[in-house]
C-alpha positions as CSV (number, residue, x, y, z in Angstrom):
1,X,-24.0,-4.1,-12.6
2,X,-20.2,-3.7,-13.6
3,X,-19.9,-2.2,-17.1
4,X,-17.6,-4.9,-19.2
5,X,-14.7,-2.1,-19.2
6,X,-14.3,-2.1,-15.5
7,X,-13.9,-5.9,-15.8
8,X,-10.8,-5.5,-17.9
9,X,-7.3,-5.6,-16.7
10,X,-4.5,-2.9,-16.6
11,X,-3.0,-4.9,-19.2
12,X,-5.9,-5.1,-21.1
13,X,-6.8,-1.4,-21.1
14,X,-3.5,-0.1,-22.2
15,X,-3.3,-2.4,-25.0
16,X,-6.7,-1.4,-26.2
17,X,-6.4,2.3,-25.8
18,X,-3.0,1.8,-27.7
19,X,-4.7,0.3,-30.2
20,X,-7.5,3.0,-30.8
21,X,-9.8,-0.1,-30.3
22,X,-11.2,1.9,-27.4
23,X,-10.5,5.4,-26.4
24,X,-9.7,6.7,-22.8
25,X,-12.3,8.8,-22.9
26,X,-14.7,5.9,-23.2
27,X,-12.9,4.1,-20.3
28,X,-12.9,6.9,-18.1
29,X,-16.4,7.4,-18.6
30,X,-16.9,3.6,-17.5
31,X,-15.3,4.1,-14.2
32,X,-16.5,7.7,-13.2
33,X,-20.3,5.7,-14.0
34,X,-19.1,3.0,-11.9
35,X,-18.0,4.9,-9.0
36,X,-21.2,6.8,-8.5
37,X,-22.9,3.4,-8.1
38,X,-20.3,2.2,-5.6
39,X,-19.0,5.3,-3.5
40,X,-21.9,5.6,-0.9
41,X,-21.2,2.5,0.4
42,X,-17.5,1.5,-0.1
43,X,-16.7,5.5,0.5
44,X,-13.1,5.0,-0.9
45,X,-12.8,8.3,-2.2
46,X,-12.0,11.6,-0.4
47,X,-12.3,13.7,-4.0
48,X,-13.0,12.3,-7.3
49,X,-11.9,14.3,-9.7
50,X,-14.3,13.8,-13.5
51,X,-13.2,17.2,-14.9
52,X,-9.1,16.6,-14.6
53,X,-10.4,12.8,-15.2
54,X,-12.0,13.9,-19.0
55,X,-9.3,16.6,-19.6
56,X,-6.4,13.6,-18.9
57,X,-8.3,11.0,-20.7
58,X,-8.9,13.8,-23.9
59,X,-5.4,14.8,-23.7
60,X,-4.4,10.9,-24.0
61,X,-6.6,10.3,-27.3
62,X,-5.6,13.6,-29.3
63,X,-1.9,12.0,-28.6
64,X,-2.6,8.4,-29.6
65,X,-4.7,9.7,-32.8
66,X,-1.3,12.1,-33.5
67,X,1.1,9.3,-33.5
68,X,2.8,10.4,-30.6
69,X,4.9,8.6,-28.4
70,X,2.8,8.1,-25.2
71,X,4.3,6.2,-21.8
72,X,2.7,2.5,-21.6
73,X,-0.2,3.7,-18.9
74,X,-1.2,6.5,-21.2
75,X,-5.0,6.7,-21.2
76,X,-5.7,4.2,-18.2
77,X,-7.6,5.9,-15.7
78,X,-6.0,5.1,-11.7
79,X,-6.6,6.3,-7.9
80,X,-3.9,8.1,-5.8
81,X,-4.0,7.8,-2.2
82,X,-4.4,11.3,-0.6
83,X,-1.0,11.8,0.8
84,X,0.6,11.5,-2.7
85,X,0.3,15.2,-4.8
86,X,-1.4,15.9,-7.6
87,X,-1.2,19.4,-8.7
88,X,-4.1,21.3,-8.4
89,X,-6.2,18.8,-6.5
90,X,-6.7,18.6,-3.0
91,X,-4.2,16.6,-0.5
92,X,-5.9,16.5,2.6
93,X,-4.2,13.5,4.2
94,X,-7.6,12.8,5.8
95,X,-7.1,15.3,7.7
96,X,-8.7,18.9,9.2
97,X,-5.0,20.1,9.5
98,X,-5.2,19.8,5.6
99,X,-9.3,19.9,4.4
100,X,-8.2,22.8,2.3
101,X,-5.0,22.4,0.8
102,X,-4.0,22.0,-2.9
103,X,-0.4,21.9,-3.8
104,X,0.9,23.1,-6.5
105,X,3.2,20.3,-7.7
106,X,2.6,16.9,-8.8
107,X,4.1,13.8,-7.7
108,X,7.3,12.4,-9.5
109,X,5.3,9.0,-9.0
110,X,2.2,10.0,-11.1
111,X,4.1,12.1,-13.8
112,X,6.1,9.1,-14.7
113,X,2.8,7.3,-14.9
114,X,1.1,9.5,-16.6
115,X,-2.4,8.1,-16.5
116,X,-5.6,9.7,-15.7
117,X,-6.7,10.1,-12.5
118,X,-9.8,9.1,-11.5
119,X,-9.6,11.0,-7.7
120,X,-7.6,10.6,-4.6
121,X,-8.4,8.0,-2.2
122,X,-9.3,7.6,1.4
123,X,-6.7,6.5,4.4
124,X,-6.2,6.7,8.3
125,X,-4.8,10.3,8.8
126,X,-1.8,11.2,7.8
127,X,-1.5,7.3,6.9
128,X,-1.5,6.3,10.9
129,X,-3.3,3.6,11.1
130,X,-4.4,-0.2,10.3
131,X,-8.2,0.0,9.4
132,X,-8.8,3.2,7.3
133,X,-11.2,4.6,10.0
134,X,-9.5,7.6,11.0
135,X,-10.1,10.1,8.8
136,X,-12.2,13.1,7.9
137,X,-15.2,12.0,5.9
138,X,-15.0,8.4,8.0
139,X,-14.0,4.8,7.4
140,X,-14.0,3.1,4.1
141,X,-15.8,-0.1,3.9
142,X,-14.2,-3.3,2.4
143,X,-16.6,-4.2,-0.6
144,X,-16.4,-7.7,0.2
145,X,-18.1,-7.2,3.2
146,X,-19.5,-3.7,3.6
147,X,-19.0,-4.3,7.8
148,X,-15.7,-4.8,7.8
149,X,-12.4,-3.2,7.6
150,X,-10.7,-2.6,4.0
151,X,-7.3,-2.3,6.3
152,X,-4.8,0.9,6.5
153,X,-3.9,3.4,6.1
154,X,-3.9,2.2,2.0
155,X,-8.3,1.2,2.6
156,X,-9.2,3.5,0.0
157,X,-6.9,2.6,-2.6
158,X,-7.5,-1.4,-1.6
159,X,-11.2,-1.3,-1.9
160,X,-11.5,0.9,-5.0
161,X,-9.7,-1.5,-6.9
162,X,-11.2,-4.4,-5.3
163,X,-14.9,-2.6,-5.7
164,X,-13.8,-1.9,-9.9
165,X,-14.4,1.9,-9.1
166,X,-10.3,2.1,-10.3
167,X,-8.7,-0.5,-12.3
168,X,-5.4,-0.1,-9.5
169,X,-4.5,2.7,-7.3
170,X,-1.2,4.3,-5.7
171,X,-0.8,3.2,-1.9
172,X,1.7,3.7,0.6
173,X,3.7,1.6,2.6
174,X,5.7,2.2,6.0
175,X,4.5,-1.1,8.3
176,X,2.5,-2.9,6.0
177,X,0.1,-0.5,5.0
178,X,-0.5,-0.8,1.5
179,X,0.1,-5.0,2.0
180,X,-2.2,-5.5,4.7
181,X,-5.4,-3.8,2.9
182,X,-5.0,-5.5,-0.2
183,X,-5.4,-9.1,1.8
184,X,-8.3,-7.6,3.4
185,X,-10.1,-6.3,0.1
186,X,-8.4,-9.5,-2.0
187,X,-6.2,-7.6,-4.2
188,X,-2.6,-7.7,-4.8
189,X,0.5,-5.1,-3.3
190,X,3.9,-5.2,-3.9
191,X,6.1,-3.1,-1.3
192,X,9.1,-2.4,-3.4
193,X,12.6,-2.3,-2.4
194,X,13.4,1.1,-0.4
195,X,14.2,3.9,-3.1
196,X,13.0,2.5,-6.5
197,X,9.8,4.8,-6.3
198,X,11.0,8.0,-5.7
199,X,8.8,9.6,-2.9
200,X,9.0,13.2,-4.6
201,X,5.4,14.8,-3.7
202,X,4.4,11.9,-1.0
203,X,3.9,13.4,2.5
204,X,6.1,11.9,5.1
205,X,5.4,9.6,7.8
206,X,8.5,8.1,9.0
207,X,10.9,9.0,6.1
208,X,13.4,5.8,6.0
209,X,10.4,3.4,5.8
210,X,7.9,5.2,3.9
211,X,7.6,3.4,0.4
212,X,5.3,4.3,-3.0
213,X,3.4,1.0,-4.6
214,X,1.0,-0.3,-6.7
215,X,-2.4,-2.1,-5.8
216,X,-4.1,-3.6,-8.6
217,X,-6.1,-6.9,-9.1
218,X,-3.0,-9.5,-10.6
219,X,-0.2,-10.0,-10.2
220,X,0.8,-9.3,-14.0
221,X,-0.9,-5.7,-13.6
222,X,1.2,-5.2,-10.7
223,X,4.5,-5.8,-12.2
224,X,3.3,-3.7,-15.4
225,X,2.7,-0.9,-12.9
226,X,5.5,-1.0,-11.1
227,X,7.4,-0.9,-14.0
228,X,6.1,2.8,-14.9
229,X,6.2,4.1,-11.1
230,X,10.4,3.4,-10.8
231,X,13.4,5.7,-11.4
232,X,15.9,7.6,-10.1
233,X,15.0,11.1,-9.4
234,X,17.0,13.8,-8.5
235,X,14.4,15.4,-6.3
236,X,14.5,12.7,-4.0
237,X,17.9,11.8,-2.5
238,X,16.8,9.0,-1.3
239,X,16.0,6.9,-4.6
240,X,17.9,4.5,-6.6
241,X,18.2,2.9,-10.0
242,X,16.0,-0.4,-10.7
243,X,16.0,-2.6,-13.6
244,X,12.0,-1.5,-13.9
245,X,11.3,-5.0,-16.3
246,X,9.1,-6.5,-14.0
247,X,7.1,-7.8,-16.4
248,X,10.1,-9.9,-18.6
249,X,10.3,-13.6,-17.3
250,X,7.1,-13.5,-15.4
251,X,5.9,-16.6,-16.8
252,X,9.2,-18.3,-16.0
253,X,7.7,-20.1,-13.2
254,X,9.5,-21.0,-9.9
255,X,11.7,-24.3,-10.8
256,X,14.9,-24.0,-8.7
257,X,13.7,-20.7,-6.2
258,X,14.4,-21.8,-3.0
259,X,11.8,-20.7,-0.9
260,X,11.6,-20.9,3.3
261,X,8.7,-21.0,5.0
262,X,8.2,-19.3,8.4
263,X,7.6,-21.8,10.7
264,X,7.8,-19.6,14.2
265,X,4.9,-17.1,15.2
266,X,2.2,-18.9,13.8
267,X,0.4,-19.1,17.1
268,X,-0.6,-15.9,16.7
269,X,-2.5,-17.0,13.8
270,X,-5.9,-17.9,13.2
271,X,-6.1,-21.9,12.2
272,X,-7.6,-20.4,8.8
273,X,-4.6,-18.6,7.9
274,X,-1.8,-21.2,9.0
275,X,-4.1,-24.0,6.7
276,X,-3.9,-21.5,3.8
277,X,0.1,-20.8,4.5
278,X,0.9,-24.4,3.8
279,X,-1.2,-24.8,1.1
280,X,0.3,-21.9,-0.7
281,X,3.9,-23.8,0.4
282,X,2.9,-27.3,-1.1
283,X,1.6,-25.8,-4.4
284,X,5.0,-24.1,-4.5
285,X,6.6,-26.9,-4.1
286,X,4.5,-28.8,-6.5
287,X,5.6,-26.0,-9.0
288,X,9.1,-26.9,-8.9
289,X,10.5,-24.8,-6.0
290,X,12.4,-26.2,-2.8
291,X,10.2,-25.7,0.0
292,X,12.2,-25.6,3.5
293,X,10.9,-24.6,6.7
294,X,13.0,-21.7,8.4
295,X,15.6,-22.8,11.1
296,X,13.4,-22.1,14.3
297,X,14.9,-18.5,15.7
298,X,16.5,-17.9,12.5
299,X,14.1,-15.0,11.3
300,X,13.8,-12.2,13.9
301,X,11.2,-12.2,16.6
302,X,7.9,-10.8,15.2
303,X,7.6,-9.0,18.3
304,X,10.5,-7.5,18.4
305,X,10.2,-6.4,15.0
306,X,6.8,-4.5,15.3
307,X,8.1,-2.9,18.6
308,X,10.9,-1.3,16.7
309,X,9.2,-0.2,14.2
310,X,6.6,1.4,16.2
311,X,9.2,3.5,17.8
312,X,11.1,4.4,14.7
313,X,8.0,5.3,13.1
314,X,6.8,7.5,16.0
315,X,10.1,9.1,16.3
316,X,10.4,10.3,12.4
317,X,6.5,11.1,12.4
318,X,6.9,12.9,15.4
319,X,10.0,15.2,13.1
320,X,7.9,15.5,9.9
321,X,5.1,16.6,11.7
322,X,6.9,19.8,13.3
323,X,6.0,21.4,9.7
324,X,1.9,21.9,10.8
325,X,2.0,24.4,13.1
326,X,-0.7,26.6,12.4
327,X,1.6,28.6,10.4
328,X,3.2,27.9,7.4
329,X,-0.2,26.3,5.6
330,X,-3.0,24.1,6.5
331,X,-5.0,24.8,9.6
332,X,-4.2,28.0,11.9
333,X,-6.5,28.7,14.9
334,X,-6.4,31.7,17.0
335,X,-3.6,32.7,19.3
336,X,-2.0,35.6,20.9
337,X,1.7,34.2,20.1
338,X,3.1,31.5,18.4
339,X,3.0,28.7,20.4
340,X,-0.7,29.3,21.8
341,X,-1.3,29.5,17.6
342,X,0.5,26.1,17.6
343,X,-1.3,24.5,20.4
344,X,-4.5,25.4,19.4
345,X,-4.2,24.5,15.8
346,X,-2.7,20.9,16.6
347,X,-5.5,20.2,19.1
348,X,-8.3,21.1,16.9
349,X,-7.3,19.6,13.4
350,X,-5.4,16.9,14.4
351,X,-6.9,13.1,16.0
352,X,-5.8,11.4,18.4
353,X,-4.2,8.6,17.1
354,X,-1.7,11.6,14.9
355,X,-1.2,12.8,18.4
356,X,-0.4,9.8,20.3
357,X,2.2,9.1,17.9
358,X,4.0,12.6,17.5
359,X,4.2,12.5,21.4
360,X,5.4,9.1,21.7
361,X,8.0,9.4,19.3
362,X,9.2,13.3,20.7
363,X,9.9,10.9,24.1
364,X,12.1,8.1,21.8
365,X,14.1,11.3,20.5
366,X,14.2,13.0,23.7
367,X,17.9,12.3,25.3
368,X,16.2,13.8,28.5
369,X,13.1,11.7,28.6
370,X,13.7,8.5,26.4
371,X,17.2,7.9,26.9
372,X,18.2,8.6,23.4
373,X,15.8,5.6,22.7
374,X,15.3,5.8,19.3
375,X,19.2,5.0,18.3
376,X,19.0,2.4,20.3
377,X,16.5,1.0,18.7
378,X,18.1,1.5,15.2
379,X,21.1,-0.7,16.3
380,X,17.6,-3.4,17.1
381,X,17.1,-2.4,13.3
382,X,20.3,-2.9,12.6
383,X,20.5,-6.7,13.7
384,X,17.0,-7.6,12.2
385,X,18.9,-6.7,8.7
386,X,21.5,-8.6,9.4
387,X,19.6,-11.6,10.5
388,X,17.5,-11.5,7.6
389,X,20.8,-10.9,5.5
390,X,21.7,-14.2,6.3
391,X,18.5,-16.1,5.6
392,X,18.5,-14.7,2.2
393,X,22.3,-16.3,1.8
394,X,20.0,-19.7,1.7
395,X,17.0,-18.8,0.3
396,X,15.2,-16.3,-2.0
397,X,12.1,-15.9,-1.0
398,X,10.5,-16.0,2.4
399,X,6.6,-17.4,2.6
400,X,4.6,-16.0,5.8
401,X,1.5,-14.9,6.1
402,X,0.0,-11.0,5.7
403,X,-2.1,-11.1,8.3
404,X,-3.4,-13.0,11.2
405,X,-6.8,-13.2,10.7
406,X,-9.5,-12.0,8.0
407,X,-10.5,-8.2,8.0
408,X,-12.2,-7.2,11.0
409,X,-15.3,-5.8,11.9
410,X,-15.7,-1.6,11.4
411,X,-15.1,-0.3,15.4
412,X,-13.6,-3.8,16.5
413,X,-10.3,-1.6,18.1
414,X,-12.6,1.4,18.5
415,X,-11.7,1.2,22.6
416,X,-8.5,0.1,22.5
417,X,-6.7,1.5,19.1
418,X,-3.0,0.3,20.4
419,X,-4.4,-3.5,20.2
420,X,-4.5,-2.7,15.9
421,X,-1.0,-2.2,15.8
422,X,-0.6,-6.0,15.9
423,X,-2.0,-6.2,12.7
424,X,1.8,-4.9,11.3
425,X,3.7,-8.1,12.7
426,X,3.9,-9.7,9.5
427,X,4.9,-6.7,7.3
428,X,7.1,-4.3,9.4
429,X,9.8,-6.5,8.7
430,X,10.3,-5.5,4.9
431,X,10.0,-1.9,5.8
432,X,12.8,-2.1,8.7
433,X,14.9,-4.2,6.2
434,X,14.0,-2.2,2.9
435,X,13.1,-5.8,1.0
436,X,10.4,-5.9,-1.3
437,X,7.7,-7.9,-0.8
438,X,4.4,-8.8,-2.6
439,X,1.2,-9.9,-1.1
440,X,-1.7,-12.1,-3.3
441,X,-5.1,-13.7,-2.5
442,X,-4.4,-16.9,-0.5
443,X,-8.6,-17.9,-0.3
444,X,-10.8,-17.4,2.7
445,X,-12.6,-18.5,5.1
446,X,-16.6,-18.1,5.4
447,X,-16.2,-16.0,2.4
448,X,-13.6,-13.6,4.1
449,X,-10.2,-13.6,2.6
450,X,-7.2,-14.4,3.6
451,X,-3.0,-13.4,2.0
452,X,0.2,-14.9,1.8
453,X,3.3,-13.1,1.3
454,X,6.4,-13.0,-0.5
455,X,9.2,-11.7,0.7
456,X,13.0,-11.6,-1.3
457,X,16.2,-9.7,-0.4
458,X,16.8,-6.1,-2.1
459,X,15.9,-5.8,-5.8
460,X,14.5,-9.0,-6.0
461,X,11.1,-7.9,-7.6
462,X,11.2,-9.6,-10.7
463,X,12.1,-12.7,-8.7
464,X,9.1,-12.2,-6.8
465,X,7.1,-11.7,-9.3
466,X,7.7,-15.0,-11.1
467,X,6.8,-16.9,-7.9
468,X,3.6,-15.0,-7.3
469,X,2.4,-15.2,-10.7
470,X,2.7,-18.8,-10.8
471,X,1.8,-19.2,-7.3
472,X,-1.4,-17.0,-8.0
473,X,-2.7,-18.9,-10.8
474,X,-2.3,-22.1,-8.6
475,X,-4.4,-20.8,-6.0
476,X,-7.6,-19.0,-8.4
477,X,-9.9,-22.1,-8.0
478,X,-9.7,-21.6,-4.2
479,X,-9.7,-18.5,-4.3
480,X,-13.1,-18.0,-6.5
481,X,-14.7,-20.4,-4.4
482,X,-13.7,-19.7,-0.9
483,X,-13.9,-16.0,-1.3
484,X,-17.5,-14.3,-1.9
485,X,-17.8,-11.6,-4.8
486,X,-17.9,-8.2,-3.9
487,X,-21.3,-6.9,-2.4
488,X,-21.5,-3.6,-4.7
């Protein structure tokens, strides 16, 4: 049985603790309880951390009771995915290259949130993956249906927030992998414009898609999140201003967005998830928005898309991965020079999907062997921008689906892991383009659930916002019917 405070919203928590109607500790108490009912069968944590949990949650109430001025999430207990630093605590990336490491810096991410962290959550290894399955203490189980896939590499933070053992969680994003397991668990994810979130601390997978977000249960909580996760930060070159008042005009509604709908692809849907597509359009419509189906050929082939992003992605993983060698920290196996320590090291702590990826993308940089592959392929990149550039001179929001299907059963791509990577061909697009791009419950199918997504041009978040909130509460009925309550 859920205690009441795990059934409270972000929201809800902050303004409470805030309040001194109910102290962190008291929260935090309510979701360490509720994860030791939950964790041996949703296994969405690698590490919780109570102690640093307490001492956070403590810390939060001697500064509320002072009168000190405390950031908004002050007090509310979150989950970190384990490729995001928390000083002190261990990163292992899922991981043997990493079982033992513990940095010694925090994450600009979770100092500007400044919450208290419940522990730091499970994903495919080094966040390669689609179903959360690869990793060192196993797969996480989606809590809707304890067989099935809670999606990746972001299935621990997805199903922790979907099982109430975190009221939202930090995920990652590079292909769709923070999107993709919130439709799975039934959750919410908004992929933020490249740069907002400043990936200070976050270990790299390919470094010009990689994005920070938030998972969390509405949309509302999502924006409110966000909001505390953005800034510019001069540790990471790579991040940019935002406006980070997400939350201001969400209630606005949608009268006068104008909103296409993909039309090509579809096929590769299940029926389920096409139905659910156009029923998210009408209601949009219905709302007050102008509903247009895209120009067939207008938005970039799907295919096309996932292929290049599978080589870019291979090709800067394969780079940021030349740091674990055996050497300079994490695992180090015997050797009698350096590249016996390196071959060793790599063969024993790493899995195969990590490898299959690093060698793959060394032949897409190789001039010798691929051909100087992988700029050709950014010039690919370079035109699916463009194409998508021109779409959004029409329109400000484009409604597809997340995924094809609903989650699929734990081992389904266990003999043939290349198959999963089709599970991207929604997402990759926003991550090759650096749009944001939100994903909410759509409803389900035999009690499985399905998402739509949301997709607008750079910046565009509290645009996006407004048409998923509205769009979300239009869809709750369907959603709380068609979708079956979690099983722990």
């Amino acid at each position: 049985m859920n205690n009441d405070i795990t059934l409270l919203s972000v929201r809800s928590l902050a303004e409470e603790i805030n309040k001194r109607n109910i102290s962190s500790r008291e929260v935090t108490e309510a979701y360490i309880s509720r994860i030791s009912q939950t964790e041996s069968q949703v296994n969405g944590y690698i590490t919780v951390t109570p102690t640093l949990a307490m001492e956070q949650a403590d810390e939060a109430d001697r500064a509320f009771s002072a009168g000190e001025t405390c950031r908004p999430l002050s007090g509310v207990p979150y989950a970190v995915k384990d490729n995001v630093a928390v000083s002190g605590v261990k990163m292992t990336c899922a991981s043997e290259m990493l079982r033992d490491f513990v940095p010694t810096y925090t994450a600009t991410v979770c100092e500007n949130v400044g919450g208290v962290v419940l522990g730091k959550t499970n994903l495919d290894e080094f966040a390669m993956g689609s179903a959360c399955e690869r990793s060192i203490i196993g797969a996480t189980h989606n809590p809707i249906d304890l067989s099935r896939s809670a999606g990746g590499s972001s299935g621990g933070s997805a199903a922790v927030v979907a099982a109430k053992s975190a009221p939202w969680a930090i995920a990652t994003d590079t292909g769709g992998s923070a999107r993709q397991p919130a439709a799975f668990c039934g959750v919410v994810s908004m992929k933020p414009t490249y740069g907002i979130v400043s990936r200070y601390g976050v270990t790299e997978l390919a470094s010009s898609l990689d994005t920070v977000c938030p998972i969390t249960r509405d949309v509302y909580d999502n924006a409110l999140v966000l909001e505390s996760m953005t800034g510019r930060d001069s540790r990471d070159m790579t991040s940019v201003e935002s406006s980070g008042r997400f939350t201001e005009g969400i209630e606005r509604g949608v009268r006068g967005l104008r909103i296409g709908m993909l039309g090509d692809s579809l096929d590769m849907c299940e029926d389920e998830a096409v139905v659910r597509l156009f029923r998210a359009g009408e209601m949009l419509g219905k709302l007050g928005a102008e509903i247009d189906s895209l120009a067939p050929g207008a938005m970039p082939p799907l295919d096309v898309a996932l292929s290049s992003y599978f080589v870019i992605a291979s090709a800067e993983c394969s780079s940021n991965m030349a740091r674990y060698d055996g050497i300079r920290y994490g695992y180090s196996a015997y050797g009698e020079n350096y590249m016996e320590i390196m071959k060793h090291s790599r063969e024993r702590s790493l899995g195969d999907e990590v490898k299959r990826r690093m060698l793959s993308g060394a032949y897409a940089l190789s001039r010798s062997l691929g051909g100087g592959h992988y700029l050709d392929i950014k010039d690919v990149q370079t035109n699916i921008c463009r194409a998508v550039s021109q779409i959004f001179e029409k329109y400000d929001i484009i409604l597809m689906p997340t995924a094809a299907g609903v989650p699929f059963k734990l081992g389904d791509y266990s003999s043939n892991p290349t198959a999963l990577y089709a599970s991207d061909s929604f997402t990759t697009i926003a991550n090759l383009t650096g749009c944001p791009a939100i994903t909410i419950p759509s409803g389900g199918w035999e009690g499985l659930p399905y998402g739509v997504m949301l997709m607008g041009k750079k910046h565009s978040e509290s645009v996006l916002y407004r048409a998923a909130y509205a769009l979300e509460d239009s869809l709750s009925e369907y959603v709380k019917t068609e979708v079956r309550r979690c099983e722990v």
